[in-house]
N, C-alpha and C positions, 0 to 999 in steps of 0.2 A: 540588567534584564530583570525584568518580577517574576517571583516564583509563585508558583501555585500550589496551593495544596490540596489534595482533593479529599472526601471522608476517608477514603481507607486511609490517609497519612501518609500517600507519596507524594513526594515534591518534581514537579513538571514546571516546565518553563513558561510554557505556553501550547497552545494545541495545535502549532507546526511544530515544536518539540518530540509533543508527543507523538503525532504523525512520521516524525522524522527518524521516528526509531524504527516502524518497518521499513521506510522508504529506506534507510540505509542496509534494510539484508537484502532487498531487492534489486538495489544498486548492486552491490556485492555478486548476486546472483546473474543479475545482467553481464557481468563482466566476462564468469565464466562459460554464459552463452554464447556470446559475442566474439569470444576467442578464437582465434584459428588457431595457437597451441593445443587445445584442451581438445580430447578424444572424443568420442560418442558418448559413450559410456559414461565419463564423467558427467556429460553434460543433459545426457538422460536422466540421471540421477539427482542433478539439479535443478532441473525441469520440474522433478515431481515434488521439490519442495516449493518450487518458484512460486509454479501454480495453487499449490495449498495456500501458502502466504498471500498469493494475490489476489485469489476470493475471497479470505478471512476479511484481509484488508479494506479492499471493494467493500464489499456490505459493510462493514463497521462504519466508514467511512461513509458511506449512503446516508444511514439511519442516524447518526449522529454529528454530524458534518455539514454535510449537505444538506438535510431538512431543514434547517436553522441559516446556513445562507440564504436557502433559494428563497425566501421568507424577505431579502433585505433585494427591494428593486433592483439596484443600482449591481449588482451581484447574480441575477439569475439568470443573463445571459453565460455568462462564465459558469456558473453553476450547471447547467441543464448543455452544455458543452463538455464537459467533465463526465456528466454521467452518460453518456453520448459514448464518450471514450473507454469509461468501462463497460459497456455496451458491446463495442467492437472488440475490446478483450475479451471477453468470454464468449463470443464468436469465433474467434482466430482459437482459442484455447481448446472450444470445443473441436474443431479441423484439427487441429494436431493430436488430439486424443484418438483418434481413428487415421492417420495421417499413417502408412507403414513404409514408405521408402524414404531412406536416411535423409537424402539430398534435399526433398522435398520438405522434411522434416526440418531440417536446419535451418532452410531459406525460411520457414514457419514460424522456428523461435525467434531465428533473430529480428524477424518483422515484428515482434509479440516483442521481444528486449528493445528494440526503437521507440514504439510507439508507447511504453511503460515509461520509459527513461523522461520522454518528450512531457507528455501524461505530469508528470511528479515535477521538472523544471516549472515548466507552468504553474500547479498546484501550487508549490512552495515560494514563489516569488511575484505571483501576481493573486490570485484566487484566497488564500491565507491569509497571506500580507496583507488583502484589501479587507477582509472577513474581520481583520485583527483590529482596523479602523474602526467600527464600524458596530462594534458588539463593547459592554463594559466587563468588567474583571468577573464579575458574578455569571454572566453567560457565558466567559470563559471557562471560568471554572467547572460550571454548568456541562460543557459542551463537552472538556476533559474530563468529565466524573464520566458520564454516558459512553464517551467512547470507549473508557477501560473496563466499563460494565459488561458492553457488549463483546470488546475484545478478549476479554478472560472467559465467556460463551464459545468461542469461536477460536479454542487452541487450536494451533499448529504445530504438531511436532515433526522435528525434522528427520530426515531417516538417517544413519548410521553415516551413508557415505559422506552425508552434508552436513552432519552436525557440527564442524570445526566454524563454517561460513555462518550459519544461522542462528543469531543469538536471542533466543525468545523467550522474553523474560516475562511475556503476560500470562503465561499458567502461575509460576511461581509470585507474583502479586494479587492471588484472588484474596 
C-alpha cells in the first residue's frame, strides 16, 4: 500500500484510511446503539458522542471530499447521493434531539445507526475506491492535507462516559 505524507508529517495510507479512522468510532458507536443488551443511559450517552463525530465528520467530508469528487463526471452521481444521505442524517438527528419518549427514541437511533453503517459501506467500497482511480498521488495527498486541516477545526471531544469507545486523535495532530 503507498503511504502518504502530508505537511504536518503524518503518515496516512490513503484518504479512505484516513476517512476510516472516524468511520471506525462510529462503527463502534453504532454497535452500542444497535444493541439490545446495552441500557438507555448508555446508549444516550453515546448518542451524544455519535452525533458530535458525525457532523464533524459530515462537514469535513463535504468540504474536502466531496467537492473534489463531484468535480470528476463519472463520480457525481454517487457523490450527490452521499451528500443526500448526510442530508437525511441530520434530519433524523435533528428529530431525536427533541424526540422525548424512550421507545420512539430508540427506533430513532437505531434508523440513524442503519442508515450511517449502509452510508460508510458504500462510501468505502464503491465511492473511494472509485475517487482512488481516478485522482493522482498529489490530489491525494491534497485531499488528505485539507481533510485534517478541516478536521483538527472541528474537534470532538468525547464525554467521560464514552471516552474508553472514541479514540480521537485529530485534536492531538494539530
Amino acid at each position: 500500500m503507498k503511504k502518504i505524507h502530508t505537511s504536518s508529517s503524518h503518515r496516512f495510507h490513503s484518504i479512505l484510511e484516513t476517512l476510516k479512522r472516524d468511520h471506525t468510532d462510529l462503527r463502534e458507536m453504532i454497535e452500542v446503539l444497535k444493541s439490545d443488551s446495552e441500557n438507555i443511559r448508555k446508549k444516550k450517552a453515546t448518542y451524544a458522542d455519535f452525533s458530535k463525530l458525525l457532523k464533524a465528520h459530515a462537514k469535513t467530508e463535504e468540504q474536502a471530499v466531496y467537492t473534489v469528487a463531484s468535480k470528476i463526471e463519472s463520480l457525481r452521481s454517487a457523490v450527490f447521493e452521499a451528500y443526500e444521505e448526510h442530508a437525511v442524517a441530520e434530519e433524523l438527528m435533528k428529530k431525536i434531539s427533541y424526540t422525548r419518549d424512550d421507545d420512539r427514541w430508540l427506533g430513532r437511533v437505531k434508523v440513524l445507526g442503519e442508515s450511517v453503517e449502509h452510508h460508510i459501506i458504500e462510501e468505502e467500497s464503491e465511492l473511494l475506491k472509485n475517487l482512488k482511480q481516478r485522482i493522482d498521488l498529489k490530489q491525494e495527498q491534497e485531499m488528505v492535507d485539507h481533510f485534517i486541516a478541516l478536521r483538527t477545526r472541528r474537534p470532538m471531544k468525547p464525554s467521560s462516559a464514552h471516552a474508553g469507545v472514541l479514540k480521537d486523535e485529530w485534536v492531538t495532530q494539530s
